[in-house]
N, C-alpha and C positions, 0 to 999 in steps of 0.2 A: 602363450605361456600364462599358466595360472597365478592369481598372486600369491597364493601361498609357496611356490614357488620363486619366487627375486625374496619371499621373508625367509626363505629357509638359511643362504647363509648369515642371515645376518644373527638368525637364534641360534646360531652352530657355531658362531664366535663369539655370544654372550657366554653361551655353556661352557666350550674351552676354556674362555679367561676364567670360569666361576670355581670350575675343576680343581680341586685342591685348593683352593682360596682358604687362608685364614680367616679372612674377614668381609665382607661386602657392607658397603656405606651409600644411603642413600643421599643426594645432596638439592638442595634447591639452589641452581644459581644463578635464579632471576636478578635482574637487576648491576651484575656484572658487567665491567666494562670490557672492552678486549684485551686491555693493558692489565687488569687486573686478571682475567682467566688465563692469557699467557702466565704468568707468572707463577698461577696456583698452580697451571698444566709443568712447569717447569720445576717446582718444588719437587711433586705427586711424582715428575720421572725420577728426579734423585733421591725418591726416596719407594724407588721400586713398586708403585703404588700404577697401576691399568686404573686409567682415569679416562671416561667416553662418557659422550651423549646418545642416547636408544629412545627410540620409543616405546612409553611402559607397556604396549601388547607383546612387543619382541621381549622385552626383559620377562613379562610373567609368564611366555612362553618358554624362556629359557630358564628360569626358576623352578617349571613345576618338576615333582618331584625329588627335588635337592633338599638340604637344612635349608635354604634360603627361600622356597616356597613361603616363610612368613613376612618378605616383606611385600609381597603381594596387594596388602591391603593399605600400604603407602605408597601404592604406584598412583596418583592422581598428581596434573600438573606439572610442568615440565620438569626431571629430574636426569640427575646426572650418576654415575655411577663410579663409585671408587674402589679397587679389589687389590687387596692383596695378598699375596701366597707366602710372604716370607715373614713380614711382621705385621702381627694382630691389630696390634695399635697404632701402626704409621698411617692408616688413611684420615681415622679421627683426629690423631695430632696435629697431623700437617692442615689440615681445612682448618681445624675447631682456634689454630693458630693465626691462621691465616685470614679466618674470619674477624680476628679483632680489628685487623684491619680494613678490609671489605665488609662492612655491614650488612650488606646485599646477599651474602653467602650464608647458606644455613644448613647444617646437621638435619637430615630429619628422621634418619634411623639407623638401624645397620643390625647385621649379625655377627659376631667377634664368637668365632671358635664353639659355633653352634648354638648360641645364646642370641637370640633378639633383643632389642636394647630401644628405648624411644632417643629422644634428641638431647633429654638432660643423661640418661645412661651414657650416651654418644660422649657429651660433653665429659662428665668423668672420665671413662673412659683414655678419652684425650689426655688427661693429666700425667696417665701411667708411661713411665719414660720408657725407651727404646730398649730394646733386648741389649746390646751394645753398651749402653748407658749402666742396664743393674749390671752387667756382667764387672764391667770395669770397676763399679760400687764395691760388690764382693769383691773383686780380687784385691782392691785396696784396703779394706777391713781385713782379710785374712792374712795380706802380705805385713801389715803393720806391727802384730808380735815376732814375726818371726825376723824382721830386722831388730826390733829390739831386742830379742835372743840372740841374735848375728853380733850387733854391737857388742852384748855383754859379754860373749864369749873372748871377742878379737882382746877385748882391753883386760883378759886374766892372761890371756894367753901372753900380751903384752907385755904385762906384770909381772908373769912368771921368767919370762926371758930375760930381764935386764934385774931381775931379782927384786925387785919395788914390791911394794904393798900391794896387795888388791886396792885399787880406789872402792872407797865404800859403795859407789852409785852401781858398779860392776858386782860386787860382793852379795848385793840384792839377788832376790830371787827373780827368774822372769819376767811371773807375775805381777812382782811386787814394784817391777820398772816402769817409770813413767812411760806414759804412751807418748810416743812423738807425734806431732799436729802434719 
């Protein structure tokens, strides 16, 4: 049996996991203990994130021509690989996080949604919170007037039923209602 042959599958399941990847993260994680790469291995599944060690002839053979053919030229050195298909930013957050603690672990590239990125990109990168995170953001800035539209309304309608004043704070416009914290 040829060698190119026992390499085949192993480039036919770099390319699967690469397949619709949002993102690919190259990582150095010399110097990791086993307690510590459990850990990171452990984060990386909860947060949906195909985390493997290859050797970089299989990865640049499973790269070439994808968007990810550019991290080609930081395959030198033993590297580990982080992909994920559903959020852009979970592989960088979770290491670049996880690296404050592990010294030893290091960012050393990636491509996020077809863009190559070097290790300080990477680290930026990392800062940008989880899809989950803005979403919940928005929905609590937009949901914020419309309970205090919700409030002003209850307490006219209040008013109107037991025949009282508008309270002034009600009588406000929308707009012109304090925001609640």
């Amino acid at each position: 049996m040829a060698k190119v042959e026992l390499k085949q599958p192993v480039i036919d399941e770099i390319s699967e996991n690469i397949k619709d990847a949002k993102s690919v993260v190259l990582v150095d994680y010399r110097g990791l203990t086993v307690e510590e790469d459990t850990s990171l291995r452990k984060q990386l599944r909860e947060a949906n994130v195909i985390y493997k060690v290859y050797k970089n002839t299989m990865m640049n053979f499973a790269f070439k021509g994808t968007e990810f053919e550019q991290l080609s030229d930081q395959l030198a050195g033993p590297n580990a690989i982080a992909i994920s298909k559903e959020d852009a930013t979970a592989p960088a957050r979770v290491i670049a996080k996880f690296a404050k603690k592990a010294k030893a672990l290091e960012l050393k590239s990636g491509v996020v949604e077809g863009i190559l990125y070097d290790a300080a990109g990477m680290n930026e990168i990392a800062k940008v919170p989880s899809r989950d995170e803005l979403l919940s953001k928005f929905l609590g800035s937009i949901q914020s007037p419309i309970t205090n539209f919700a409030r002003v309304i209850k307490q006219i309608a209040e008013a109107k039923e037991s025949g009282a004043e508008v309270p002034a704070e009600a009588a406000e416009t929308p707009e012109e209602a304090p925001a609640e914290s």
